[in-house]
N, CA, C and O atoms as CSV, one atom per row, in Angstrom:
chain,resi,resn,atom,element,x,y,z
A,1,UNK,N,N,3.952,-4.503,4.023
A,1,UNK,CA,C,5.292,-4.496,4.544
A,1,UNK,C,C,6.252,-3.863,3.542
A,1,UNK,O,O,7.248,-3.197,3.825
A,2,UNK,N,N,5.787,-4.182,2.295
A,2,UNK,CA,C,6.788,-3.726,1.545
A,2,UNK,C,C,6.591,-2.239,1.279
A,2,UNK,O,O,7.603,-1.789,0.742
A,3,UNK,N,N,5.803,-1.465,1.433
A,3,UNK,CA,C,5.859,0.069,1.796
A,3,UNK,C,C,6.639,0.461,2.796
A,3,UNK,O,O,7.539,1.290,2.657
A,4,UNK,N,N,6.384,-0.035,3.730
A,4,UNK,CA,C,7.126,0.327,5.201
A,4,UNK,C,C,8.764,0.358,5.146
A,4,UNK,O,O,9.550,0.942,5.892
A,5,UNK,N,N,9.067,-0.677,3.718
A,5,UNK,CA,C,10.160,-1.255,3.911
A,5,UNK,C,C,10.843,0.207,2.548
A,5,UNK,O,O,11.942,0.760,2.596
A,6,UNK,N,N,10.009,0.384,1.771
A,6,UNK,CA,C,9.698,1.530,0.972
A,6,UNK,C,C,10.289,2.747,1.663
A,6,UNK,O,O,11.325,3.326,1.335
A,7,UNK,N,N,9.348,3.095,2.829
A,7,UNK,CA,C,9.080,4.186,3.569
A,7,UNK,C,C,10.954,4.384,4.239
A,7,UNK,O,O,11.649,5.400,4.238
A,8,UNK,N,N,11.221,3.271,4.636
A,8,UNK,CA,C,12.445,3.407,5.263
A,8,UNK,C,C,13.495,3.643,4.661
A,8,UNK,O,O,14.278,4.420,5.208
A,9,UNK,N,N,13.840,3.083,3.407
A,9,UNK,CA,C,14.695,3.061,2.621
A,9,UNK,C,C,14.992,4.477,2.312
A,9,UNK,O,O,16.172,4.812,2.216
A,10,UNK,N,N,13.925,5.456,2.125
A,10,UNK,CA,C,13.822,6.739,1.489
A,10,UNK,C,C,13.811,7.793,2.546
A,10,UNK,O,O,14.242,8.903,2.236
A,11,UNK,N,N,13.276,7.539,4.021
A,11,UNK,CA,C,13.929,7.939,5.245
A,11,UNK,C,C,15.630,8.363,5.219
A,11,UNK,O,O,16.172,9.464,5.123
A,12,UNK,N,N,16.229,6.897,5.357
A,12,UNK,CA,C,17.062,6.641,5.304
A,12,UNK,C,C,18.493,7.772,4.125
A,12,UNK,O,O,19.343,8.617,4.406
A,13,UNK,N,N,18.125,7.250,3.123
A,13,UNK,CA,C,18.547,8.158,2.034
A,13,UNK,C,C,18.438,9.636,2.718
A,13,UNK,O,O,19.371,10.155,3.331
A,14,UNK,N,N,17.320,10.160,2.547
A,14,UNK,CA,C,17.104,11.489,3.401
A,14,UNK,C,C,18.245,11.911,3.859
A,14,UNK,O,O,19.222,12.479,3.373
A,15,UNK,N,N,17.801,11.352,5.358
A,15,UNK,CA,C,18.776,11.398,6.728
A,15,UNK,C,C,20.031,11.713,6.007
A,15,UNK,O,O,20.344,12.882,5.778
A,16,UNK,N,N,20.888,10.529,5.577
A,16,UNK,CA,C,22.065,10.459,5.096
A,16,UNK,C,C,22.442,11.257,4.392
A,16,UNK,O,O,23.663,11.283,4.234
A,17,UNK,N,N,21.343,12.591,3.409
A,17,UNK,CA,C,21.952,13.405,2.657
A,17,UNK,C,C,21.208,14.305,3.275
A,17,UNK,O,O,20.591,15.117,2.586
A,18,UNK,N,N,21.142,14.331,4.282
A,18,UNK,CA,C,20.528,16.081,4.582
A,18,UNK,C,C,19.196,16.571,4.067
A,18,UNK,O,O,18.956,17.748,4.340
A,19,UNK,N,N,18.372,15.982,3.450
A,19,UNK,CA,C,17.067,16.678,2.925
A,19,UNK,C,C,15.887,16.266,3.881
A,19,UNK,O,O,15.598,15.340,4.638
A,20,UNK,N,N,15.415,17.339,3.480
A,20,UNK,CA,C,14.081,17.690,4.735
A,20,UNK,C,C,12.977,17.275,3.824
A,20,UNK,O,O,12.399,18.266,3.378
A,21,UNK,N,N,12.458,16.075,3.369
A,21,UNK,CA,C,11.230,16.132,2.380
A,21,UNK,C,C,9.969,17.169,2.907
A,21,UNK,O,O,9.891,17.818,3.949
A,22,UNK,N,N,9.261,17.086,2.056
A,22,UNK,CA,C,7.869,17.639,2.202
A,22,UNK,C,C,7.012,16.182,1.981
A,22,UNK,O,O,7.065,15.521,0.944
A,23,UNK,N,N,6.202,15.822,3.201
A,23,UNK,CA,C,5.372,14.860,3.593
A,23,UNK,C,C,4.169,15.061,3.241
A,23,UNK,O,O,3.678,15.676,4.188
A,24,UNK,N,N,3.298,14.903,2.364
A,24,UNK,CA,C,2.067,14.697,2.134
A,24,UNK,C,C,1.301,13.785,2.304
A,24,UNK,O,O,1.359,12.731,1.670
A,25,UNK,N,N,0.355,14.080,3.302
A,25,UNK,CA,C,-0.618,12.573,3.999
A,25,UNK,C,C,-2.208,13.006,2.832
A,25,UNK,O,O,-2.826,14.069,2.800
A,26,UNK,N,N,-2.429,11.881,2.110
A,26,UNK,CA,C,-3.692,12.043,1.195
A,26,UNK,C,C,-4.779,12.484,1.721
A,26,UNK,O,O,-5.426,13.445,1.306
A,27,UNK,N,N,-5.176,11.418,3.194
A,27,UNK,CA,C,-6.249,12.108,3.690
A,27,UNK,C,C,-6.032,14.067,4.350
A,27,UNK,O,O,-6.791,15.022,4.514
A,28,UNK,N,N,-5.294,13.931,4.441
A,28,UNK,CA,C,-4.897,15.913,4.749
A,28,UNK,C,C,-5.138,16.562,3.477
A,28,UNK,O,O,-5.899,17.464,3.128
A,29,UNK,N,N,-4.377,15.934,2.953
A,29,UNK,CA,C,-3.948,16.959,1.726
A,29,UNK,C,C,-5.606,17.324,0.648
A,29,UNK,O,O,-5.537,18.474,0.216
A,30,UNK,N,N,-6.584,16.790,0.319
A,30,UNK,CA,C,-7.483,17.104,-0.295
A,30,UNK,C,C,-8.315,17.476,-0.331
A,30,UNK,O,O,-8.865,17.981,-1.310
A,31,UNK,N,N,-8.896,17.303,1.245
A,31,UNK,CA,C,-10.144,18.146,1.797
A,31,UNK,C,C,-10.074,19.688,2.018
A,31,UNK,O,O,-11.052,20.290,2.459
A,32,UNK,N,N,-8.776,20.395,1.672
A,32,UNK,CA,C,-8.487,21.954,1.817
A,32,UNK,C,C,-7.249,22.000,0.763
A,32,UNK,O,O,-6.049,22.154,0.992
A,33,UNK,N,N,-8.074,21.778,-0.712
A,33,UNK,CA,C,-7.036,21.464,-1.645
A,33,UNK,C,C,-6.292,22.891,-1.670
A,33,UNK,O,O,-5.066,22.985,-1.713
A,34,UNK,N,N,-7.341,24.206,-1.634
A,34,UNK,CA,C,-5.972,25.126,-1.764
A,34,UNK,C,C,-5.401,25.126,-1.283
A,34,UNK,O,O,-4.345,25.079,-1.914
A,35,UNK,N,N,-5.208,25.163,0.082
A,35,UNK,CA,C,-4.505,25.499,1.346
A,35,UNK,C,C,-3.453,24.722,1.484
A,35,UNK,O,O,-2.379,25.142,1.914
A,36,UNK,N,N,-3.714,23.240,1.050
A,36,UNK,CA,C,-2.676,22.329,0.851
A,36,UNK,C,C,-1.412,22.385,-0.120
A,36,UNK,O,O,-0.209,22.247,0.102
A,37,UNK,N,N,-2.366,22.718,-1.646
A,37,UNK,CA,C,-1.879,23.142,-2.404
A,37,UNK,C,C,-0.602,24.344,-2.163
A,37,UNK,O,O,0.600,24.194,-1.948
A,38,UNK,N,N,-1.282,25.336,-2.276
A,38,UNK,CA,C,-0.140,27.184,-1.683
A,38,UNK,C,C,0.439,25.935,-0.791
A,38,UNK,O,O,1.326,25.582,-1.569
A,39,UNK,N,N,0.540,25.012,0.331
A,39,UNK,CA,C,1.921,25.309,1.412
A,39,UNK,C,C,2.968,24.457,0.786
A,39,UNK,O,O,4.122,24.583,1.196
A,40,UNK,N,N,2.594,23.262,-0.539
A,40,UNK,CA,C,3.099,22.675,-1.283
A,40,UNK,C,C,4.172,23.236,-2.173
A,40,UNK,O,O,5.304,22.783,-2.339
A,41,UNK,N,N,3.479,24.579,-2.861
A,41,UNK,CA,C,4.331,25.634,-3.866
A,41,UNK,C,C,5.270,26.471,-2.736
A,41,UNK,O,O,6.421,26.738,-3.083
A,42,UNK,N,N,4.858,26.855,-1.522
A,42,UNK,CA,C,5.637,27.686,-0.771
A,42,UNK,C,C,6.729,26.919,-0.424
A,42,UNK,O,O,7.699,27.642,-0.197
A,43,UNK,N,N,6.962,25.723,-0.289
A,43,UNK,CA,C,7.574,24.690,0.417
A,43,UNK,C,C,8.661,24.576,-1.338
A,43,UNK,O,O,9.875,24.771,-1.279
A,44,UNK,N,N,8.159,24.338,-2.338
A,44,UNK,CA,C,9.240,24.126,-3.379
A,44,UNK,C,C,9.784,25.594,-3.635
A,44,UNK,O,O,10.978,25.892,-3.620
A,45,UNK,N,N,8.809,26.406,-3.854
A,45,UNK,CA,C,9.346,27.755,-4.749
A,45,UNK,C,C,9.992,28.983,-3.656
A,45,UNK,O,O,11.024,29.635,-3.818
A,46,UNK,N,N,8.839,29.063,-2.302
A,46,UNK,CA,C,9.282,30.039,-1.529
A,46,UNK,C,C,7.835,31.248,-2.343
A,46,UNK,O,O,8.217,32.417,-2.411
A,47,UNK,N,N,6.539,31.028,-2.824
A,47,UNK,CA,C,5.795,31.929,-3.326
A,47,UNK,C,C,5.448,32.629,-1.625
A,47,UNK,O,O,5.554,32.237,-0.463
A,48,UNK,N,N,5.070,33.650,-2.216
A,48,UNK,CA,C,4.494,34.654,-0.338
A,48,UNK,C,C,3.512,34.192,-0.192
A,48,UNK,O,O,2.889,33.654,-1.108
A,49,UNK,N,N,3.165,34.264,0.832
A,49,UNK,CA,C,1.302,34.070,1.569
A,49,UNK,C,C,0.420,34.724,0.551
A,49,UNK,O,O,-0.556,34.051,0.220
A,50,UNK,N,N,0.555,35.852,0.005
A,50,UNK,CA,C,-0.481,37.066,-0.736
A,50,UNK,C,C,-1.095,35.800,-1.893
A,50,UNK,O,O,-2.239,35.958,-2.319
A,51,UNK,N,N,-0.591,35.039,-2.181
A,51,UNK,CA,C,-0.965,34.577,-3.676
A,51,UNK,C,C,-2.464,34.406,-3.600
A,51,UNK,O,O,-3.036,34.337,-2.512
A,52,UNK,N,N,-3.081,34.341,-4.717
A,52,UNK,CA,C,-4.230,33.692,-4.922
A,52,UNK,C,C,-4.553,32.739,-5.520
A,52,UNK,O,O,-4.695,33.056,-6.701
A,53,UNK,N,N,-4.777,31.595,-5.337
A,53,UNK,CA,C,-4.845,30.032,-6.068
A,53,UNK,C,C,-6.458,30.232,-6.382
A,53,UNK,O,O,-7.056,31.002,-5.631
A,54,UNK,N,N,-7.231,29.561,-7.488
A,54,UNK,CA,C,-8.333,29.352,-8.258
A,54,UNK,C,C,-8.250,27.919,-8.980
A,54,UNK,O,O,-7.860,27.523,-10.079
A,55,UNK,N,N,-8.968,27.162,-7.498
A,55,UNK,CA,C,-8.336,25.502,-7.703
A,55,UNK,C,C,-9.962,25.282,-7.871
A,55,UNK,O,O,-10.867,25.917,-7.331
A,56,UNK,N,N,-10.047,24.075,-8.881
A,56,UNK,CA,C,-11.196,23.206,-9.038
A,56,UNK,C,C,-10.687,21.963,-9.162
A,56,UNK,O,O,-9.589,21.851,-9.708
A,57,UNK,N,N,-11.300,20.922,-8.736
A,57,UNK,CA,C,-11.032,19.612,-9.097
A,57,UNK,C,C,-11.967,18.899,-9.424
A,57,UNK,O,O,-13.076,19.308,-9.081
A,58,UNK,N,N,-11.907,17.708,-10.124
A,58,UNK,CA,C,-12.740,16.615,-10.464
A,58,UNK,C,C,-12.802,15.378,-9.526
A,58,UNK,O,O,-13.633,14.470,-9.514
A,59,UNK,N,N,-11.677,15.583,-8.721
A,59,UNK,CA,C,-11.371,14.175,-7.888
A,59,UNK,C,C,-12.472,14.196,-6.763
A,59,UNK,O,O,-13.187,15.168,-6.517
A,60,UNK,N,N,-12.513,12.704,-5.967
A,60,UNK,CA,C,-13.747,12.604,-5.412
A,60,UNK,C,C,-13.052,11.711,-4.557
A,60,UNK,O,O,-12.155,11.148,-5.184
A,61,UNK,N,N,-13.129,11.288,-3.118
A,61,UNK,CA,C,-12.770,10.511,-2.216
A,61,UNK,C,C,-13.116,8.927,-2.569
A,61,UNK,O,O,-14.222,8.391,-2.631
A,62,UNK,N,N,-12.342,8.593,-2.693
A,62,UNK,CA,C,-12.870,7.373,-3.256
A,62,UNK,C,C,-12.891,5.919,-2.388
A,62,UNK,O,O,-12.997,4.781,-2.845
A,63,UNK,N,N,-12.770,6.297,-1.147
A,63,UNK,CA,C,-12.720,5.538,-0.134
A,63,UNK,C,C,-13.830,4.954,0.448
A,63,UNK,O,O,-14.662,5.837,0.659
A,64,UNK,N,N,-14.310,3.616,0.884
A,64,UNK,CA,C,-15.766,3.428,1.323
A,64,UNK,C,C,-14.995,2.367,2.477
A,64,UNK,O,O,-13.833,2.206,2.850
A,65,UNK,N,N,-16.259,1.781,2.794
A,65,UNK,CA,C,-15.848,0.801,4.102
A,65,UNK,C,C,-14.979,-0.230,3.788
A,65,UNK,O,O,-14.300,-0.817,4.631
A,66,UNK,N,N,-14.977,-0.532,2.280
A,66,UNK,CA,C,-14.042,-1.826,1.777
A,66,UNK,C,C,-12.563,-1.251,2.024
A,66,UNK,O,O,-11.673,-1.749,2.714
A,67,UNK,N,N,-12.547,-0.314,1.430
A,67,UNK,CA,C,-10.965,0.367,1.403
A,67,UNK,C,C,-10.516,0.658,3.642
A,67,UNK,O,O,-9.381,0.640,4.118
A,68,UNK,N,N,-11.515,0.822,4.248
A,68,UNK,CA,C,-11.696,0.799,5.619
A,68,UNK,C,C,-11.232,-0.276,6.188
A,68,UNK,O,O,-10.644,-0.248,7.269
A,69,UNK,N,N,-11.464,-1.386,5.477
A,69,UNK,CA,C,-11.393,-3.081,5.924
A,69,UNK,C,C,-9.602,-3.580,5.355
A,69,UNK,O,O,-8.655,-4.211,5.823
A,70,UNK,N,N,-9.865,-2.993,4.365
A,70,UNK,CA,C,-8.488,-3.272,3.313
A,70,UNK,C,C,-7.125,-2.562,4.708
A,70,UNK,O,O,-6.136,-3.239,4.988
A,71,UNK,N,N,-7.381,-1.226,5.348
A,71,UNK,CA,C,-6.598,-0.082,5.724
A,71,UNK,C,C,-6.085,-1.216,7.350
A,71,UNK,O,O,-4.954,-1.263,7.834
A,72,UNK,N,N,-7.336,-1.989,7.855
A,72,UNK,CA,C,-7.379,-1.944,8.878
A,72,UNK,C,C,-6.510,-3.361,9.019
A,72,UNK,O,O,-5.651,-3.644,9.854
A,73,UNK,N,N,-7.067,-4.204,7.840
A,73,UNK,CA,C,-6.392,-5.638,7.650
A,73,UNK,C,C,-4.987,-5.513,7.878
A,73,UNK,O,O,-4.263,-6.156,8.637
A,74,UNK,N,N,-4.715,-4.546,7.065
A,74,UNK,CA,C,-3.026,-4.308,6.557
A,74,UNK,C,C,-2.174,-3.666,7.985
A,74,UNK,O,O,-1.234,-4.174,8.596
A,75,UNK,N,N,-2.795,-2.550,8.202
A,75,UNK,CA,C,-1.983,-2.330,9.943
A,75,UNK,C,C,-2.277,-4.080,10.566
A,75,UNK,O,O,-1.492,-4.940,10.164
A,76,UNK,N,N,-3.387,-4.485,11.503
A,76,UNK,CA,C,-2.897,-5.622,11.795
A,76,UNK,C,C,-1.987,-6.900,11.139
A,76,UNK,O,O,-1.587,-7.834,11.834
A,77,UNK,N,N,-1.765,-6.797,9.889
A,77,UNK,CA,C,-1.038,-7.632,9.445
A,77,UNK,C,C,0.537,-6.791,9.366
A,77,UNK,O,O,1.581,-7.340,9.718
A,78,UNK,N,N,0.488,-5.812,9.000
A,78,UNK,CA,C,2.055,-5.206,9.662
A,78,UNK,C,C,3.059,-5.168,10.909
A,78,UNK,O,O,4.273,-5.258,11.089
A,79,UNK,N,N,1.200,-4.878,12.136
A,79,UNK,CA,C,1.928,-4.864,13.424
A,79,UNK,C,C,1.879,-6.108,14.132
A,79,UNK,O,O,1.992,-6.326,15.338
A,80,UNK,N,N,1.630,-7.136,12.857
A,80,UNK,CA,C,2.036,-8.524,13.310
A,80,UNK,C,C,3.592,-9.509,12.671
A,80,UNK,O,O,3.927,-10.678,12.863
A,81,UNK,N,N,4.173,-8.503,11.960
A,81,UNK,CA,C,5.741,-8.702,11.397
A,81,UNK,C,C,6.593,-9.670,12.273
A,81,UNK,O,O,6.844,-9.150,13.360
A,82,UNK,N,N,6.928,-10.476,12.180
A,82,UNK,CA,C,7.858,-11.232,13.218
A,82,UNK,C,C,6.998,-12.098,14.052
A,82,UNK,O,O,7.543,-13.076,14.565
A,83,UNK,N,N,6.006,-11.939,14.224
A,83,UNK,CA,C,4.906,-12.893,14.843
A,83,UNK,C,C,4.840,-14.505,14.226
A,83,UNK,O,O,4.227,-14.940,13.251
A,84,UNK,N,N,5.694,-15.167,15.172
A,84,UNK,CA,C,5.487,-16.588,14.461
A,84,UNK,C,C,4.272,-17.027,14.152
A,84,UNK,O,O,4.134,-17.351,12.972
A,85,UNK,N,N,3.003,-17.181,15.109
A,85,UNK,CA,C,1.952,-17.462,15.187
A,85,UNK,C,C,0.903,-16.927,14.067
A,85,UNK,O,O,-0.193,-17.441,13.845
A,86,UNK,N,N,1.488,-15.712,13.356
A,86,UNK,CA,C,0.989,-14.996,12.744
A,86,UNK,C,C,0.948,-15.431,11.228
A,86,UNK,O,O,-0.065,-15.469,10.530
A,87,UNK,N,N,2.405,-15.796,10.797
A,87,UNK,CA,C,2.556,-16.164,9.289
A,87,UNK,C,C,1.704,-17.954,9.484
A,87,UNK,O,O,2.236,-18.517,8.527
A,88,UNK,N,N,1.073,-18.683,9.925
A,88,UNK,CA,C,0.586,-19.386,9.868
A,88,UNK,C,C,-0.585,-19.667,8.980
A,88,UNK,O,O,-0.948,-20.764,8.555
A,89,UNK,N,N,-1.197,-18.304,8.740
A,89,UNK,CA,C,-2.372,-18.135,7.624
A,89,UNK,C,C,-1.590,-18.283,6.587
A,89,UNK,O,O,-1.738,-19.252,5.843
A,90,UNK,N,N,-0.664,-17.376,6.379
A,90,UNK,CA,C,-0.075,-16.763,5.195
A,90,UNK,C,C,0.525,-18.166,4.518
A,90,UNK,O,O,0.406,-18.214,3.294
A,91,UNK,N,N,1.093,-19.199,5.098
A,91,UNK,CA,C,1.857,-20.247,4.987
A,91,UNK,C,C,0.711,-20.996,4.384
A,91,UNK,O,O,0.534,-21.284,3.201
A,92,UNK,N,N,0.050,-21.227,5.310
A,92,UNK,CA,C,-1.023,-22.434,4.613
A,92,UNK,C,C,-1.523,-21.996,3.072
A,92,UNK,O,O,-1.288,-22.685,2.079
A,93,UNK,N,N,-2.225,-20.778,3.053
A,93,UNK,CA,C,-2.650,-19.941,2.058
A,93,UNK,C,C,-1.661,-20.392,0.776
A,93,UNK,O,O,-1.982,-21.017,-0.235
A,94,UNK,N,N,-0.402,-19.882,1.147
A,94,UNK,CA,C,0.943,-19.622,0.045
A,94,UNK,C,C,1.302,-21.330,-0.300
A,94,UNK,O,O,1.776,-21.537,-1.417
A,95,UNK,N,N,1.118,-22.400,0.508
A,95,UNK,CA,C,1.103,-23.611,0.398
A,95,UNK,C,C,0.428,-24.428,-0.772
A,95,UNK,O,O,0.964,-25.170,-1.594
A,96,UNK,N,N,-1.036,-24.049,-0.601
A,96,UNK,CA,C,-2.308,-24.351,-1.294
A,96,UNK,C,C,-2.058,-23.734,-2.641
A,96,UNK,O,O,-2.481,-24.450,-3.549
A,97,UNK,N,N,-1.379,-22.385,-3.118
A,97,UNK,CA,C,-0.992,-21.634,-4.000
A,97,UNK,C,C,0.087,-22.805,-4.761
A,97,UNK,O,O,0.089,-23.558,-5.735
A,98,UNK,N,N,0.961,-22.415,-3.645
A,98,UNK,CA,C,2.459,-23.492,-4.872
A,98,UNK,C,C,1.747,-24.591,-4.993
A,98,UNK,O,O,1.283,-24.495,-6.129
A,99,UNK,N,N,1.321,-25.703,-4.476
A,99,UNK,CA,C,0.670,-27.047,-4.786
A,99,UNK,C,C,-0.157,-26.826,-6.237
A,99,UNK,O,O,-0.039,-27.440,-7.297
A,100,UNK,N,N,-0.874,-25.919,-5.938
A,100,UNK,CA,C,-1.501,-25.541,-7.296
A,100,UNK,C,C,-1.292,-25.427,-8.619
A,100,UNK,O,O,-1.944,-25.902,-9.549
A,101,UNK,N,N,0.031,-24.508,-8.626
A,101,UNK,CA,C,0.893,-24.311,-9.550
A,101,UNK,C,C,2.043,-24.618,-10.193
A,101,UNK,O,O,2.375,-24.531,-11.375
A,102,UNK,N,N,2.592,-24.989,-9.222
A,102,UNK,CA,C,4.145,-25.805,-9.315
A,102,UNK,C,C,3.605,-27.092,-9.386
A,102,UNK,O,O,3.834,-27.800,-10.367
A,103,UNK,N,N,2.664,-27.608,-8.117
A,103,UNK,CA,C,2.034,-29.234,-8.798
A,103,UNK,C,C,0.757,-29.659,-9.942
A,103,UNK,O,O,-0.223,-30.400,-9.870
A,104,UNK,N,N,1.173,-29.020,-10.713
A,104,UNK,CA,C,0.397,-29.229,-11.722
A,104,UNK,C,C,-1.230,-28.955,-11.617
A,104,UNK,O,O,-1.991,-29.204,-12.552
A,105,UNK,N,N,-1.546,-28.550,-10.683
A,105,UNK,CA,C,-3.061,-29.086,-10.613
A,105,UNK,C,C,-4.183,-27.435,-11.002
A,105,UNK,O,O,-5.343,-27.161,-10.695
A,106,UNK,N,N,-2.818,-26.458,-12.006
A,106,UNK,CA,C,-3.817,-26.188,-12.602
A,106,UNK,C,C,-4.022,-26.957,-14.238
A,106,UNK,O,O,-4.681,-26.673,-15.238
A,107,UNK,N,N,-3.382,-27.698,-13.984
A,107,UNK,CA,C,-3.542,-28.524,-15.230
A,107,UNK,C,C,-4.863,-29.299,-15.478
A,107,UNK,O,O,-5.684,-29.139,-16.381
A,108,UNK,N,N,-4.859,-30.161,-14.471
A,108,UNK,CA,C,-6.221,-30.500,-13.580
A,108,UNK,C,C,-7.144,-29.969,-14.022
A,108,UNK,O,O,-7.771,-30.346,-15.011
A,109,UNK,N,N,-7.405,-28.848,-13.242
A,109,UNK,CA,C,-8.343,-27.885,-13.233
A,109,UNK,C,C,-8.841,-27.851,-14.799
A,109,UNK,O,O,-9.842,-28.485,-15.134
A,110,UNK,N,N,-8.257,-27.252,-15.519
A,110,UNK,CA,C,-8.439,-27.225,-17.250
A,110,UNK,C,C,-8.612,-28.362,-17.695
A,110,UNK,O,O,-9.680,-28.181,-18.280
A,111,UNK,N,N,-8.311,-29.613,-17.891
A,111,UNK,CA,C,-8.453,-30.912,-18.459
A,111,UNK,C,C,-9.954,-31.754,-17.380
A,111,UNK,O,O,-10.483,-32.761,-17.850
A,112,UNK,N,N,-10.157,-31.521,-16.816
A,112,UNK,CA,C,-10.831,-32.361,-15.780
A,112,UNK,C,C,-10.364,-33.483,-15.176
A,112,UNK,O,O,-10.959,-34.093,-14.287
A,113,UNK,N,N,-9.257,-33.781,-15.663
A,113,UNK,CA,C,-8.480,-35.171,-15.089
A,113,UNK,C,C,-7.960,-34.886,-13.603
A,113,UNK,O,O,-8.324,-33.825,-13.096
A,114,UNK,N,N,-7.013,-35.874,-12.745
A,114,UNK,CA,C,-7.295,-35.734,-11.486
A,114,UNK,C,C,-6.015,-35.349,-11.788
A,114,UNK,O,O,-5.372,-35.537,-12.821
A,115,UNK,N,N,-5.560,-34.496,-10.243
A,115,UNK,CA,C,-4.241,-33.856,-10.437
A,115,UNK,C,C,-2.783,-34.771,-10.139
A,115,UNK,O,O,-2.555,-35.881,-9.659
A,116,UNK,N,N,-2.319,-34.155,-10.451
A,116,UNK,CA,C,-0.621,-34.817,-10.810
A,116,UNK,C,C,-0.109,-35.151,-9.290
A,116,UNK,O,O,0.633,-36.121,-9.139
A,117,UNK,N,N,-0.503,-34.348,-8.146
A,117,UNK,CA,C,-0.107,-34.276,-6.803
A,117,UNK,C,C,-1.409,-34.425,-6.091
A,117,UNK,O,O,-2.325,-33.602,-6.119
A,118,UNK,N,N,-1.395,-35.728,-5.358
A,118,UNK,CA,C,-2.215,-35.380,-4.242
A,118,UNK,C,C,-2.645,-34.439,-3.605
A,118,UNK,O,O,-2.094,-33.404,-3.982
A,119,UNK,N,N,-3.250,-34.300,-2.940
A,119,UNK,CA,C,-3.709,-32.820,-2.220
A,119,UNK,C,C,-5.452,-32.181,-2.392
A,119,UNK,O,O,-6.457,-32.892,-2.353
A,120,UNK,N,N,-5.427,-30.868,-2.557
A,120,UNK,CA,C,-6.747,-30.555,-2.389
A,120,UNK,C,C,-7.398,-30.474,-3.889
A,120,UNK,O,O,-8.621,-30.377,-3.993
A,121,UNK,N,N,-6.513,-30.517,-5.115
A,121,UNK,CA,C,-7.315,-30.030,-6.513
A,121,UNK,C,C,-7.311,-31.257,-7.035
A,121,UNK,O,O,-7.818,-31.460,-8.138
């Protein structure tokens, strides 16, 4: 959310001053690094079509099914924003967290003694 909230802010700005950014999407941009590259420099400098770029890289896609799971979690948890039903994980989760910390019981945890607050530690 807080990208989105990112994303808008700098929209926003934009709009309000007239600039046209240049948008670069990662998955576009690397699989035809020259091509991406030249419309990148044409877009700041104004270079002509004629140029010749002599690009190598070291970089490597570094994406697998985890980063897939990570991509997919995060849209459903975005296009669930305002969803009462929704922050219900997040609550319990963030609950179990402060109890933890604010109630002493990582104290607990380190000493072996029982914790300061009832509850789960």
């Amino acid at each position: 959310m807080m990208l989105n909230l990112n994303d808008l802010a700098w929209q926003t700005y934009f709009s309000e001053h007239g600039i046209k950014p240049y948008t670069i999407v990662y998955e576009d941009f690397f699989p035809d690094l020259e091509s991406s590259l030249g419309a990148l420099i044409d877009w700041l400098v104004g270079i002509p079509e004629q140029r010749a770029l002599k690009l190598t890289t070291s970089l490597a896609v570094q994406r697998d099914n985890v980063s897939a799971e990570w991509a997919s979690r995060f849209r459903h948890d975005l296009s669930s924003v305002g969803d009462p039903d929704e922050g219900a994980e997040f609550a319990c989760a963030s609950r179990i967290w402060s109890d933890f910390f604010f109630g002493l019981g990582w104290q607990a945890a380190l000493t072996g003694s029982p914790s300061v607050r009832s509850g789960a530690f």
